[in-house]
C-alpha positions as CSV (number, residue, x, y, z in Angstrom):
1,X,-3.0,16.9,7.9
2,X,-1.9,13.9,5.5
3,X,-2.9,12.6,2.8
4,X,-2.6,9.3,2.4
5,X,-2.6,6.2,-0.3
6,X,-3.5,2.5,0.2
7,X,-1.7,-0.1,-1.5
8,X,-4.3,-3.4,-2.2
9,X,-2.7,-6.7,-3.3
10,X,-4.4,-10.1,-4.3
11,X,-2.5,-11.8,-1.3
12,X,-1.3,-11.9,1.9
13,X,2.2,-12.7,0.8
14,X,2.5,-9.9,-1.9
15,X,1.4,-7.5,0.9
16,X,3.9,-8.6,3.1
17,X,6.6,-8.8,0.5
18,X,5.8,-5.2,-0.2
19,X,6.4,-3.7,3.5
20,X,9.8,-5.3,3.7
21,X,10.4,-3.4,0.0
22,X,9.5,-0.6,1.5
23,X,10.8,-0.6,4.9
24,X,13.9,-1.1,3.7
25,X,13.7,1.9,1.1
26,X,12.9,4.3,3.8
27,X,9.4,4.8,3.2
28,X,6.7,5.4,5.7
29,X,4.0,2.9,5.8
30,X,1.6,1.2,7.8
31,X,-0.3,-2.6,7.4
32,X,-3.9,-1.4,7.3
33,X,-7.3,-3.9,7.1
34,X,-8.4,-3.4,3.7
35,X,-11.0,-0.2,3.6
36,X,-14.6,-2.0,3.0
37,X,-15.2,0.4,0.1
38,X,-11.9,-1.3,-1.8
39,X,-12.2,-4.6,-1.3
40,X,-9.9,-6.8,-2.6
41,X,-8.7,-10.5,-2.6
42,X,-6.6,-10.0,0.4
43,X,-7.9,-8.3,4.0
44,X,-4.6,-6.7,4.0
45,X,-3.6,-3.0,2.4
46,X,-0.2,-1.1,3.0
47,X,-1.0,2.7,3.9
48,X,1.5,5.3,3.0
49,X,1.7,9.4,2.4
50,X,0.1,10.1,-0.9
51,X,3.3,12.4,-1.9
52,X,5.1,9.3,-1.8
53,X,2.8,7.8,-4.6
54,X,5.0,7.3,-7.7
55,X,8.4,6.2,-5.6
56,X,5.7,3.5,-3.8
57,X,4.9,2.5,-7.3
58,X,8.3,2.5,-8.7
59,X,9.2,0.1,-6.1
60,X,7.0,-2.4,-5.9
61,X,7.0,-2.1,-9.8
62,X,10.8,-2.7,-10.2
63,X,10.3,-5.8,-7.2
64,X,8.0,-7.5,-9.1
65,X,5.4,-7.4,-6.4
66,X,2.1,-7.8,-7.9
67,X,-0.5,-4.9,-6.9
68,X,-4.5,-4.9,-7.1
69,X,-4.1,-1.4,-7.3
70,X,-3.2,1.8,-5.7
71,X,-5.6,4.3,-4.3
72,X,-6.6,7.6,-2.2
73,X,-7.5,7.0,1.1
74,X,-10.2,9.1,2.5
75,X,-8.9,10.6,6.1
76,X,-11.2,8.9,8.4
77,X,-8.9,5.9,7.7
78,X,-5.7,7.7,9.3
């Protein structure tokens, strides 16, 4: 079963930015509503396999995209 992380950003734009980043570096993800139990300023969240965490981070990091933060997601979210 996977484990997955949750991108949150402080807008819609930054989310969006961020799936193109990583669509186009390969990596799995998914646009999720943000989980209730990490709200943010934006209602959207990127989901992606936890083993992926620190290439996620290193990409959005080296875009420039600005993050609210990165964290587990529990697997009822899947």
């Amino acid at each position: 079963m996977n484990q997955y992380g949750v991108v949150l950003f402080h807008t819609t734009s930054a989310a969006l930015r961020a799936e193109k980043i990583l669509k186009v570096n390969r990596i799995p993800i998914k646009l999720i509503p943000t989980p209730r139990e990490l709200s943010s300023d934006c209602g959207v969240a990127l989901r992606f396999d936890r083993e992926q965490t620190e290439t996620v981070q290193a990409l959005l990091r080296d875009a420039g995209v600005e993050v609210a933060g990165i964290y587990d997601l529990d697997q009822h979210h899947s």
